[in-house]
CHARMM-style PDB file with segment names, atoms N, HN, CA, C and O in Angstrom:
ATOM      1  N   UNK     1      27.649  21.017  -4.102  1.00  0.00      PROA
ATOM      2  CA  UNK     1      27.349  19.624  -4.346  1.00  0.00      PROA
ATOM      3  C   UNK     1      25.992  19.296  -3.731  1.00  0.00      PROA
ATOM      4  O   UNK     1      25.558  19.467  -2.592  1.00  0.00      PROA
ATOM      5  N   UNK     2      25.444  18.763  -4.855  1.00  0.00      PROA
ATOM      6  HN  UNK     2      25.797  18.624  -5.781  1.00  0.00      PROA
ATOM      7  CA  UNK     2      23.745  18.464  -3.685  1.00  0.00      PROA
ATOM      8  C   UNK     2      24.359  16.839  -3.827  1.00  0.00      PROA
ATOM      9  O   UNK     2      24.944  16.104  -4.623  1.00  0.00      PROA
ATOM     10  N   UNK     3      23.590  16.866  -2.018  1.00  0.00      PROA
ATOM     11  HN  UNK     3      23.115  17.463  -1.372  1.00  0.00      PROA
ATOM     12  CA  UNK     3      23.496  16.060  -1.044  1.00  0.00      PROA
ATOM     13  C   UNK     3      22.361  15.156  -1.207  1.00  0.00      PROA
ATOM     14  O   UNK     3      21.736  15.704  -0.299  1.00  0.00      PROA
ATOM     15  N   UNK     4      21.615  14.298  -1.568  1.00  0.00      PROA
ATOM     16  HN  UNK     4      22.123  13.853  -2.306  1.00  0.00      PROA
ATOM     17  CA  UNK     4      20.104  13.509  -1.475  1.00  0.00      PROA
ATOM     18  C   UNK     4      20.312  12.186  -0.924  1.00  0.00      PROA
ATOM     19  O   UNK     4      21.302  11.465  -1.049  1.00  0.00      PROA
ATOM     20  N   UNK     5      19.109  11.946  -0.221  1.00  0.00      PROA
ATOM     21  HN  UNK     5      18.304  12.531  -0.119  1.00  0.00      PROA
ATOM     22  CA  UNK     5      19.124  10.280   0.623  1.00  0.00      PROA
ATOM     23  C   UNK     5      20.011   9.238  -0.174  1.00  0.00      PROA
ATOM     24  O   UNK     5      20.344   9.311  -1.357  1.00  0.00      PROA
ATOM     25  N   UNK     6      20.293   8.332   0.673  1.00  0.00      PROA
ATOM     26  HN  UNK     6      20.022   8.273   1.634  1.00  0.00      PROA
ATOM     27  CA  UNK     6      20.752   7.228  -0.179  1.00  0.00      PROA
ATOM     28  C   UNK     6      19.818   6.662  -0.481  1.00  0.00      PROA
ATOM     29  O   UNK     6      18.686   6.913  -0.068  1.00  0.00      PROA
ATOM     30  N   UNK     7      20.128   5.777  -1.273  1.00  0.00      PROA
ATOM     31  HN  UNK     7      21.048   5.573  -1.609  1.00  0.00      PROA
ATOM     32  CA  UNK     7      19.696   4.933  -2.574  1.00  0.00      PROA
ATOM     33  C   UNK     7      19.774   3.349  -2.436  1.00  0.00      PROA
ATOM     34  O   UNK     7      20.696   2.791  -3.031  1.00  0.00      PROA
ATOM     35  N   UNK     8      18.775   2.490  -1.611  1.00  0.00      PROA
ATOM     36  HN  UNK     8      18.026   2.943  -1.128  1.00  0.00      PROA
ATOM     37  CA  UNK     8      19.084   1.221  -1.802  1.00  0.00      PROA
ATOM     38  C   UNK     8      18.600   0.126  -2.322  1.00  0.00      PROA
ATOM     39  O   UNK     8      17.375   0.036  -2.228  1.00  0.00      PROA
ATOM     40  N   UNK     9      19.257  -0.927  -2.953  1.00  0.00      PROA
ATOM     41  HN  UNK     9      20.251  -0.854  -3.029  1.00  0.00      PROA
ATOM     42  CA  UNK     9      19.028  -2.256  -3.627  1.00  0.00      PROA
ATOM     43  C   UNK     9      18.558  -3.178  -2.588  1.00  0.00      PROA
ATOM     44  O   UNK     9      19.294  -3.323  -1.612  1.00  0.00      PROA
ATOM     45  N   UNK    10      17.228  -3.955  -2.647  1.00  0.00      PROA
ATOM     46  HN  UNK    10      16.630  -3.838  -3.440  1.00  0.00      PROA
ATOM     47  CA  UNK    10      17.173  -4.495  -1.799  1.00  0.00      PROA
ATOM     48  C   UNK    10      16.965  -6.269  -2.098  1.00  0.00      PROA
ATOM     49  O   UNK    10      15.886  -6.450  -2.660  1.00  0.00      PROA
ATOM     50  N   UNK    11      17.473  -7.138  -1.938  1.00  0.00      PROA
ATOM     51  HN  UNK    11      18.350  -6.991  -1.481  1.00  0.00      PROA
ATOM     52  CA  UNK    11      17.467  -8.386  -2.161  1.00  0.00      PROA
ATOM     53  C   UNK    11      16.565  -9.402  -0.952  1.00  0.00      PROA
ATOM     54  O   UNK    11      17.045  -9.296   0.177  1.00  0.00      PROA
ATOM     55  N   UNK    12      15.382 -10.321  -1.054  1.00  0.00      PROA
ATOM     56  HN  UNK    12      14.992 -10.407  -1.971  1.00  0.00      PROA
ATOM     57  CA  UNK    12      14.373 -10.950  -0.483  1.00  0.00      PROA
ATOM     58  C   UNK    12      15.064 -12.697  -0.947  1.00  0.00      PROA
ATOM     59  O   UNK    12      15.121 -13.223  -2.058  1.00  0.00      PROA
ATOM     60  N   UNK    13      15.467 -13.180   0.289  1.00  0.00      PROA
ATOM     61  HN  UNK    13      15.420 -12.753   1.192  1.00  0.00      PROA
ATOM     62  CA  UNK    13      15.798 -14.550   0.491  1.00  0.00      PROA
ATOM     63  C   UNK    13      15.133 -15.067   1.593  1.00  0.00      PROA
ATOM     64  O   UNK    13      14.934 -14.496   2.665  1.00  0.00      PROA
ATOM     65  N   UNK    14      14.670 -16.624   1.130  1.00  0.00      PROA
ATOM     66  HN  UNK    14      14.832 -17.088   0.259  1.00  0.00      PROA
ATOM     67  CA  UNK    14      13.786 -17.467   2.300  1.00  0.00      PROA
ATOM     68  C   UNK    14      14.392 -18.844   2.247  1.00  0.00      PROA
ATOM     69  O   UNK    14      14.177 -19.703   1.392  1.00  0.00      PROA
ATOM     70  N   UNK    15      15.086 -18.911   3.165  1.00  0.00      PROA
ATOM     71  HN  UNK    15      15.261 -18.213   3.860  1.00  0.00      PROA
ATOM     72  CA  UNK    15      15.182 -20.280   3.918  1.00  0.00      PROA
ATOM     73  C   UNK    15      14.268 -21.558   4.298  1.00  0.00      PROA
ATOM     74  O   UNK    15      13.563 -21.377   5.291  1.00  0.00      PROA
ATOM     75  N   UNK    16      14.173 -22.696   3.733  1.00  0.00      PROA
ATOM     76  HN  UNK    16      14.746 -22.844   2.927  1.00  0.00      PROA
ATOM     77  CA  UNK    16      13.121 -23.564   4.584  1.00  0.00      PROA
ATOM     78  C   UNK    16      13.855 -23.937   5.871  1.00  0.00      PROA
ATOM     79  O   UNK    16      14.940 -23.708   6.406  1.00  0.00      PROA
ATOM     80  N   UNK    17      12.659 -24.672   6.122  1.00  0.00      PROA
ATOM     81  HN  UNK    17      11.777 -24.858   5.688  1.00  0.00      PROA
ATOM     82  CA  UNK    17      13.296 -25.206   8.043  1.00  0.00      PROA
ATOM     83  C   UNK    17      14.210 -26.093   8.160  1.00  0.00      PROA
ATOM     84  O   UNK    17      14.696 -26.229   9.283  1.00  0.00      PROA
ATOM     85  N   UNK    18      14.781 -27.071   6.888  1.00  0.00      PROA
ATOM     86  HN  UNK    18      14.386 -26.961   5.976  1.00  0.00      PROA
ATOM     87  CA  UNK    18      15.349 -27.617   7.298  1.00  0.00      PROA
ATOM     88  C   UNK    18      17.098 -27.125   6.846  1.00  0.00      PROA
ATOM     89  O   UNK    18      18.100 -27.836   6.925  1.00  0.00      PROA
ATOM     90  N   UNK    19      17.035 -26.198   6.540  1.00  0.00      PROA
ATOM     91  HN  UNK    19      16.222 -25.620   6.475  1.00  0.00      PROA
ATOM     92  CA  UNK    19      18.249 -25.337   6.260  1.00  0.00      PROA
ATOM     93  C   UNK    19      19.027 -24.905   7.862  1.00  0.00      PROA
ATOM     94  O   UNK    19      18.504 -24.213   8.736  1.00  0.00      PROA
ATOM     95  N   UNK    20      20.282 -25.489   7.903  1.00  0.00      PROA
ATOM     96  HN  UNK    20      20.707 -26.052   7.193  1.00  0.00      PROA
ATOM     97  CA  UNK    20      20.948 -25.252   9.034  1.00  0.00      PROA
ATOM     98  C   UNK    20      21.657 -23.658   9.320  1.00  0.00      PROA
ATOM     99  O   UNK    20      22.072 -23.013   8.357  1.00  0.00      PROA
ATOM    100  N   UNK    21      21.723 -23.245  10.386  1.00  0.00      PROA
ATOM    101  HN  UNK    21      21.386 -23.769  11.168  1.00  0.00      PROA
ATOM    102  CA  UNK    21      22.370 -21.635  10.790  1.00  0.00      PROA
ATOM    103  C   UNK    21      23.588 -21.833   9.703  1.00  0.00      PROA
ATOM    104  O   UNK    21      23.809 -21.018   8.808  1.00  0.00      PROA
ATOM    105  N   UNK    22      24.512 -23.300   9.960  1.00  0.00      PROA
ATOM    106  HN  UNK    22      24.333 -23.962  10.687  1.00  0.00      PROA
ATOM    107  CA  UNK    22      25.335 -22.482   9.314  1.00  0.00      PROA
ATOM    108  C   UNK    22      25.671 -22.663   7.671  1.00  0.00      PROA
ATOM    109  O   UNK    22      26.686 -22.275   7.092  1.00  0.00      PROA
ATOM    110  N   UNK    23      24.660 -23.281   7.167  1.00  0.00      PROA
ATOM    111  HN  UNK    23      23.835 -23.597   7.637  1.00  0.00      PROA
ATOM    112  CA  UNK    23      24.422 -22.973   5.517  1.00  0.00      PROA
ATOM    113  C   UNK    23      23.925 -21.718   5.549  1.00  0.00      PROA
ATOM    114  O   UNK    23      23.977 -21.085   4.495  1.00  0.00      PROA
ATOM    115  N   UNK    24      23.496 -21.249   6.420  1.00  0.00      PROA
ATOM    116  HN  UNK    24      23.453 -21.763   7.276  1.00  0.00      PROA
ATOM    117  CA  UNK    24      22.334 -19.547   6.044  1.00  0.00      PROA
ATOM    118  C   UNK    24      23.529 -18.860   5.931  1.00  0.00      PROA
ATOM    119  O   UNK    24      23.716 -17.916   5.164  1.00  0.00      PROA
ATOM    120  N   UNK    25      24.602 -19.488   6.943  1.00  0.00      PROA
ATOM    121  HN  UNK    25      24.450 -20.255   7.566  1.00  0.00      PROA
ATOM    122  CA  UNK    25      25.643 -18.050   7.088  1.00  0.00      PROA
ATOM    123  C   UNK    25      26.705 -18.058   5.854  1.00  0.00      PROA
ATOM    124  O   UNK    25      27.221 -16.989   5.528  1.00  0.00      PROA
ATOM    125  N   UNK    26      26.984 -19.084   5.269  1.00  0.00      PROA
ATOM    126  HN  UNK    26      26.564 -19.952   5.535  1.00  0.00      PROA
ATOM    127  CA  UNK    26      28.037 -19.550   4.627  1.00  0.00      PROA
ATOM    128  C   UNK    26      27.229 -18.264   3.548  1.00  0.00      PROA
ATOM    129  O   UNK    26      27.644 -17.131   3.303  1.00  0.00      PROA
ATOM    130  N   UNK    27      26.010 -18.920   3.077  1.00  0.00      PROA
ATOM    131  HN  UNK    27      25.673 -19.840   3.276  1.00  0.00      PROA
ATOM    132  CA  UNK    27      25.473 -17.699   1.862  1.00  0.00      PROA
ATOM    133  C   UNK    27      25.777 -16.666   2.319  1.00  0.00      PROA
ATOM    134  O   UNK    27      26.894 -16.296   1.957  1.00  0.00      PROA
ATOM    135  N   UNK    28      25.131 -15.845   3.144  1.00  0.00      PROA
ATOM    136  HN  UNK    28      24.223 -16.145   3.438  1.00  0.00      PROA
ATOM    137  CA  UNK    28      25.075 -14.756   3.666  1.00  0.00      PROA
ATOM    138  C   UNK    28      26.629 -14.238   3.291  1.00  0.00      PROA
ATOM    139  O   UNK    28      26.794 -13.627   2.234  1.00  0.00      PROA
ATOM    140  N   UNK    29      27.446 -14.426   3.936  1.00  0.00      PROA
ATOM    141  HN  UNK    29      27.312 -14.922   4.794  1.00  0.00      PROA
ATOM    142  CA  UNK    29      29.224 -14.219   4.072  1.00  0.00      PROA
ATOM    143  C   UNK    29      29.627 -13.874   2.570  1.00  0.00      PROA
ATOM    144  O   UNK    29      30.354 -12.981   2.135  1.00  0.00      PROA
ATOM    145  N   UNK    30      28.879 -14.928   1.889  1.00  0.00      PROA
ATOM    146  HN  UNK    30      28.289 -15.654   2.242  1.00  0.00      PROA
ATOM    147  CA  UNK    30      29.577 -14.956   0.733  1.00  0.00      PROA
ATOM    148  C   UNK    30      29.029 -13.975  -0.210  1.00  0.00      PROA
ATOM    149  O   UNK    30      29.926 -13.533  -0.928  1.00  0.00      PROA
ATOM    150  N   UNK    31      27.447 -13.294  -0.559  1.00  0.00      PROA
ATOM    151  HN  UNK    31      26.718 -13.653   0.024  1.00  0.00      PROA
ATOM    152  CA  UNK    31      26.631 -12.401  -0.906  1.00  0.00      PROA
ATOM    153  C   UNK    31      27.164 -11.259  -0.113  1.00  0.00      PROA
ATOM    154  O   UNK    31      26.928 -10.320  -0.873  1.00  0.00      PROA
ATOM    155  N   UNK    32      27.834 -10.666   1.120  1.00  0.00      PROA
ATOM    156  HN  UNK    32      28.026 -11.429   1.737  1.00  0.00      PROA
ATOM    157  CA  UNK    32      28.429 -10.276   1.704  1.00  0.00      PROA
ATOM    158  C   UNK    32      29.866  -9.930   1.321  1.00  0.00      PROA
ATOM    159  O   UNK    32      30.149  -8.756   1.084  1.00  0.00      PROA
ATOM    160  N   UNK    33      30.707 -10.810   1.255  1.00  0.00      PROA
ATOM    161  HN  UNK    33      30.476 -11.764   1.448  1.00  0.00      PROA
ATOM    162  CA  UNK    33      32.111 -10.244   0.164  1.00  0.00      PROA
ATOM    163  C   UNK    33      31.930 -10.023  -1.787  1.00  0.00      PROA
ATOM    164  O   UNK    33      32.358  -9.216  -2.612  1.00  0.00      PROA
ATOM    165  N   UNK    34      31.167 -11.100  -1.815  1.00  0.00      PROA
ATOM    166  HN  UNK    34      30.819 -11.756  -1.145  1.00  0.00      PROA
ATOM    167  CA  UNK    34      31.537 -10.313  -3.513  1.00  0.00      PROA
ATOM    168  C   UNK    34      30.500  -9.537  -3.861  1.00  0.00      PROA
ATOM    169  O   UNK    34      30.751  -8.810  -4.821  1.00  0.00      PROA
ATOM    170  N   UNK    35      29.199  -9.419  -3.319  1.00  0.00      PROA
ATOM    171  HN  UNK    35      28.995 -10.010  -2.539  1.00  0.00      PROA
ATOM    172  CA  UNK    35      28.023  -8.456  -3.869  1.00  0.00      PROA
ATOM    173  C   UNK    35      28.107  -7.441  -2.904  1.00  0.00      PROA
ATOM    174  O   UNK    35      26.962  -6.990  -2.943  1.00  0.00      PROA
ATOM    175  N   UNK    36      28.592  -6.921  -2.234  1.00  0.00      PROA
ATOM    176  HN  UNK    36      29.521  -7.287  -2.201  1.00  0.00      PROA
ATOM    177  CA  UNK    36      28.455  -6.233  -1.265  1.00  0.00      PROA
ATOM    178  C   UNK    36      27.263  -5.694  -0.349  1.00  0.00      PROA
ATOM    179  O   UNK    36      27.052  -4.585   0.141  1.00  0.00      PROA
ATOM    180  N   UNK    37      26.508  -6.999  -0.299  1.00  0.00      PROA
ATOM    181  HN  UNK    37      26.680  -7.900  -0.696  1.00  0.00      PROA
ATOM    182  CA  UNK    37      25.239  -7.097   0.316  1.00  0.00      PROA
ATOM    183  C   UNK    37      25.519  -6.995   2.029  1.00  0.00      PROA
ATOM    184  O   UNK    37      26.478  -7.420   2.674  1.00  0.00      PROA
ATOM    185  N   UNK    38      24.490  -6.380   2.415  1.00  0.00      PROA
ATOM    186  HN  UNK    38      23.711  -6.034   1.891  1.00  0.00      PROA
ATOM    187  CA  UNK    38      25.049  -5.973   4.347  1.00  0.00      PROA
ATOM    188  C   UNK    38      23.380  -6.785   4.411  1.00  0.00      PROA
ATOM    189  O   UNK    38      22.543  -6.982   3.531  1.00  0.00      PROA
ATOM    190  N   UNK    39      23.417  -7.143   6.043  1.00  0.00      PROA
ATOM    191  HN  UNK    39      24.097  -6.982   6.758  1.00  0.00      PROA
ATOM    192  CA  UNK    39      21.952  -7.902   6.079  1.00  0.00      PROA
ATOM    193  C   UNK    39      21.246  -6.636   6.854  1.00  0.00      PROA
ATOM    194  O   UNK    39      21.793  -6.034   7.778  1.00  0.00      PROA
ATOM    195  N   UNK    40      19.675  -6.267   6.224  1.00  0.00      PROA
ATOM    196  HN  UNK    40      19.230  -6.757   5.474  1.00  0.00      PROA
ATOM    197  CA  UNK    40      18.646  -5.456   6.499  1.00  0.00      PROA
ATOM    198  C   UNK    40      17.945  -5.711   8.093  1.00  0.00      PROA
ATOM    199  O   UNK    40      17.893  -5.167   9.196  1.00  0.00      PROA
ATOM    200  N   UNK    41      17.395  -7.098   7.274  1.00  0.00      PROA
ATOM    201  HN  UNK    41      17.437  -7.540   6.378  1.00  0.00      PROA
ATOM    202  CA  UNK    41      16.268  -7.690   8.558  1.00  0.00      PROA
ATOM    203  C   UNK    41      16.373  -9.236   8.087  1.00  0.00      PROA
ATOM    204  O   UNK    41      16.357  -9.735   6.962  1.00  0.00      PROA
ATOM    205  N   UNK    42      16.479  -9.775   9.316  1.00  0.00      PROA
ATOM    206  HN  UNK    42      16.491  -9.370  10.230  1.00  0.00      PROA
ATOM    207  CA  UNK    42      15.750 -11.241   9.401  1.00  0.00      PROA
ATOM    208  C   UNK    42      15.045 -11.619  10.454  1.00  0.00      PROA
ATOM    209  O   UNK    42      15.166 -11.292  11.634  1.00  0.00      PROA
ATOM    210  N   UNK    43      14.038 -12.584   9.754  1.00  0.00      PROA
ATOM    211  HN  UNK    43      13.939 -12.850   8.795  1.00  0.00      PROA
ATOM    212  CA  UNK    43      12.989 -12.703  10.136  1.00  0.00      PROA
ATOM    213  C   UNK    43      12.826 -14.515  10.871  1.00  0.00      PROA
ATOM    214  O   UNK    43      12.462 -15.352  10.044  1.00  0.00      PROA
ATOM    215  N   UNK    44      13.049 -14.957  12.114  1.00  0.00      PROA
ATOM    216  HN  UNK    44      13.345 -14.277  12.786  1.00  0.00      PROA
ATOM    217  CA  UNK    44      13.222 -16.474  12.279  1.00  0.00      PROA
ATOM    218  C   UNK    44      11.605 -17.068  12.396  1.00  0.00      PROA
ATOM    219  O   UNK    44      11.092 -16.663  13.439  1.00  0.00      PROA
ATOM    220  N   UNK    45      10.831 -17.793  11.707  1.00  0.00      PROA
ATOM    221  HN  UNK    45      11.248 -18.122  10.859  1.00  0.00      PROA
ATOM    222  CA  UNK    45       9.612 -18.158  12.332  1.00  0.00      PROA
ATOM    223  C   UNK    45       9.544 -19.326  13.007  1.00  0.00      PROA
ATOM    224  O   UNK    45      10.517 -20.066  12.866  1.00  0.00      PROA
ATOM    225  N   UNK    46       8.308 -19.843  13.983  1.00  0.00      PROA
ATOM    226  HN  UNK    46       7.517 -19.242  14.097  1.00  0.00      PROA
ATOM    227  CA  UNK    46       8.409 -20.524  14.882  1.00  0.00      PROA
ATOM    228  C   UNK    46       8.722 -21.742  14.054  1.00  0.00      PROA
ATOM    229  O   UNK    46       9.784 -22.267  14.388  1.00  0.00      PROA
ATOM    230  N   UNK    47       7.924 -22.487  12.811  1.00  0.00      PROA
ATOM    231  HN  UNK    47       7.062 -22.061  12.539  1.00  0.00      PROA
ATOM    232  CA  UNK    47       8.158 -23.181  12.720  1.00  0.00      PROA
ATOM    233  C   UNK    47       9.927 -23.303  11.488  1.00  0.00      PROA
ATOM    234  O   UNK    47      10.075 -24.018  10.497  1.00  0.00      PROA
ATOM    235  N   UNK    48      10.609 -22.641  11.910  1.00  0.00      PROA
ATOM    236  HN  UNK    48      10.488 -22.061  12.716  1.00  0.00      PROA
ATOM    237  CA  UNK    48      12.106 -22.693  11.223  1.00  0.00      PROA
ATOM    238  C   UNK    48      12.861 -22.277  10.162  1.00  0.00      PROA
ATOM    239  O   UNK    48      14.049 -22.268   9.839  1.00  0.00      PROA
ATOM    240  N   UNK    49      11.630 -21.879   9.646  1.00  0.00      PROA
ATOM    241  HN  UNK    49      10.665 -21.887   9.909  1.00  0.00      PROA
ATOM    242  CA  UNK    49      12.111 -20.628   8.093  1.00  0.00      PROA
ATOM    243  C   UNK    49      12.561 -19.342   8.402  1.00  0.00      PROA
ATOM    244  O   UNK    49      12.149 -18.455   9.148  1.00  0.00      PROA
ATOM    245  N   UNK    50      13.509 -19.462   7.643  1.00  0.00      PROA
ATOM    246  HN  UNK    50      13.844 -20.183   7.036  1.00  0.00      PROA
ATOM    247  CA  UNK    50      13.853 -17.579   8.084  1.00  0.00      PROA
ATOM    248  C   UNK    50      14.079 -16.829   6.417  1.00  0.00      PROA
ATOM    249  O   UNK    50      14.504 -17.206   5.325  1.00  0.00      PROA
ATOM    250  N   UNK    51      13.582 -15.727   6.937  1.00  0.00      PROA
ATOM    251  HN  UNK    51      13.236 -15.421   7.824  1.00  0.00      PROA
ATOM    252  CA  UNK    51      13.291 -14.360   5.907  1.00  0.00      PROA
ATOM    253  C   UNK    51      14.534 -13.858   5.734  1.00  0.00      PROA
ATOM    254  O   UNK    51      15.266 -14.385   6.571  1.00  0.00      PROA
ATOM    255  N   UNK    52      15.149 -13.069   5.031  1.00  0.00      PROA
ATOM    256  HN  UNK    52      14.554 -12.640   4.351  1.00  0.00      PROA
ATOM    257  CA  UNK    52      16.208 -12.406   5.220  1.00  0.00      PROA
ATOM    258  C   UNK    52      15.866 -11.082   4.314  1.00  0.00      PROA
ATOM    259  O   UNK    52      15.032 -11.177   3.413  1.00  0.00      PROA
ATOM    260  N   UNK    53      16.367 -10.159   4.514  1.00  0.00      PROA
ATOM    261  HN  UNK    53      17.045 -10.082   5.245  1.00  0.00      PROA
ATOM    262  CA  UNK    53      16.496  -9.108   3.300  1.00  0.00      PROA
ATOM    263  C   UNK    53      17.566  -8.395   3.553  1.00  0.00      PROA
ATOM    264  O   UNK    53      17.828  -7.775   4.585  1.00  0.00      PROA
ATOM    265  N   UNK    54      18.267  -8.509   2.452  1.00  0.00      PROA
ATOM    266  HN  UNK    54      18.054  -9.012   1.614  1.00  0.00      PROA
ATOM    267  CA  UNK    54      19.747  -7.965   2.281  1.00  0.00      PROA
ATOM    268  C   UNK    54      19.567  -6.402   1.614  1.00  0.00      PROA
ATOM    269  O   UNK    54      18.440  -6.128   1.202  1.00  0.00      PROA
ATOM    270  N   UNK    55      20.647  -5.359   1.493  1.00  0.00      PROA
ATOM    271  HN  UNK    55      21.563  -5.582   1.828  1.00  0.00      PROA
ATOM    272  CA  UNK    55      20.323  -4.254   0.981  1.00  0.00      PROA
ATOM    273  C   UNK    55      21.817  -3.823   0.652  1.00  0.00      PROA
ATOM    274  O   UNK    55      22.740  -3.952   1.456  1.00  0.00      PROA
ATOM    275  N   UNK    56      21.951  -3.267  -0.698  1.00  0.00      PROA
ATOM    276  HN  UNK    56      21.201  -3.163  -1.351  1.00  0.00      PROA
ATOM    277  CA  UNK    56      23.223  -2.361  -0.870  1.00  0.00      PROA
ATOM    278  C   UNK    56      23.060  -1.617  -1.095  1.00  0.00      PROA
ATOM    279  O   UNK    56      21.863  -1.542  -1.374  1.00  0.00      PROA
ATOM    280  N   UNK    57      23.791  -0.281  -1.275  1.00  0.00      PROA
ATOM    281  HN  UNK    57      24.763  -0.343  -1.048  1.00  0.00      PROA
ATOM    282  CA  UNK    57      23.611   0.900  -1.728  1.00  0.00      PROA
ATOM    283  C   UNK    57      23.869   0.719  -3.107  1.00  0.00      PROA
ATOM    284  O   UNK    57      24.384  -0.171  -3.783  1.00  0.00      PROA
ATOM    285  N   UNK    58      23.393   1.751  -3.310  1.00  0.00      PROA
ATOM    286  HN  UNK    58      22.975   2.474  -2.761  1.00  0.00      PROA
ATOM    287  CA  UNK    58      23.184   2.266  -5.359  1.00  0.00      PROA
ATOM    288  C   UNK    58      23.933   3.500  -5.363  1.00  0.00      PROA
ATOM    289  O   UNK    58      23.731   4.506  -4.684  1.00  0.00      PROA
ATOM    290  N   UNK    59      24.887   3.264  -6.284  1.00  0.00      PROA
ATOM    291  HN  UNK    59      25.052   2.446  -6.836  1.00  0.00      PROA
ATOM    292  CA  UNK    59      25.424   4.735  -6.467  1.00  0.00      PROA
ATOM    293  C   UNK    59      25.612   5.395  -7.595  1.00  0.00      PROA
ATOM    294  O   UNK    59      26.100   4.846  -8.583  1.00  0.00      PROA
ATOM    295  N   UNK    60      25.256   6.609  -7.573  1.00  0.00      PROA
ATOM    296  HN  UNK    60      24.860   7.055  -6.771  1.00  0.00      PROA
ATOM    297  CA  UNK    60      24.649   6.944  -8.960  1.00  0.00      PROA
ATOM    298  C   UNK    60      26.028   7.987  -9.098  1.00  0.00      PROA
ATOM    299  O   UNK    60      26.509   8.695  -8.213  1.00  0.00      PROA
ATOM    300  N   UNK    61      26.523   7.810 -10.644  1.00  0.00      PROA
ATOM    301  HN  UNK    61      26.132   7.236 -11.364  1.00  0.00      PROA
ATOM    302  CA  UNK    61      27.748   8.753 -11.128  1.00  0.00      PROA
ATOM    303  C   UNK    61      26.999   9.736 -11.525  1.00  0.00      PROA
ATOM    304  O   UNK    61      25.828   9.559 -11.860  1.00  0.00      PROA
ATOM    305  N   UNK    62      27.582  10.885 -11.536  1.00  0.00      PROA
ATOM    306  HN  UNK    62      28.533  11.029 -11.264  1.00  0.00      PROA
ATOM    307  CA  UNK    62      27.324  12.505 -11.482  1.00  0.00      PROA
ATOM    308  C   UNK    62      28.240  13.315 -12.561  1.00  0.00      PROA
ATOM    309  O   UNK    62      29.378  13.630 -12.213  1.00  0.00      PROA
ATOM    310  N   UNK    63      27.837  13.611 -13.683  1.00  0.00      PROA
ATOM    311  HN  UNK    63      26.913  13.354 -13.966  1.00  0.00      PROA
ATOM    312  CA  UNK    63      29.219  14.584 -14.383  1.00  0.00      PROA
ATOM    313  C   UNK    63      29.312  15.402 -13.925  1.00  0.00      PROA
ATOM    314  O   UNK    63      28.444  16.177 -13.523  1.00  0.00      PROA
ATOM    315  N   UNK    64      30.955  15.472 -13.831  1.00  0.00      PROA
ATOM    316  HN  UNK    64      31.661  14.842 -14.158  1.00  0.00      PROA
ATOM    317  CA  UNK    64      32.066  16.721 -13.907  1.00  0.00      PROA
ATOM    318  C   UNK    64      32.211  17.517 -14.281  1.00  0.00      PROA
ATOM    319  O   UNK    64      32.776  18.486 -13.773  1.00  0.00      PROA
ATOM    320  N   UNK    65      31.454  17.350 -16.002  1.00  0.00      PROA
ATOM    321  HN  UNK    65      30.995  16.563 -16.415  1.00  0.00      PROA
ATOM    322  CA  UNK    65      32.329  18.382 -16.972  1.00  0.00      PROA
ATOM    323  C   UNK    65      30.821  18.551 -17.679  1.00  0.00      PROA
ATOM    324  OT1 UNK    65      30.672  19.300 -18.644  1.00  0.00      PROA
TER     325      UNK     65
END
């Protein structure tokens, strides 16, 4: 069986400042159970926007036969 790196999808979301922690999280949670998005990096800036980048894996089917 060959083995090669994984493979990921990566999704770019930006928050303005006046977006509260817990609207960011409610999305997040929810992009989180049904897309199976895990969080990469976020990014908080001084003046209150935050970056996010989400990432899933890609999985590629392989024949059998």
């Amino acid at each position: 069986m060959d083995r090669t790196a994984a493979t990921w999808e990566y999704r770019d979301l930006s928050f303005p400042r006046g977006t509260t922690r817990e609207d960011t999280r409610v999305l997040l949670t929810g992009a989180a159970e049904s897309e199976r998005w895990e969080l990469d990096r976020l990014r908080l800036y001084p003046d209150g926007r935050r970056h996010v980048r989400l990432r899933r894996r890609v999985y590629r089917m392989m024949r059998t036969a």
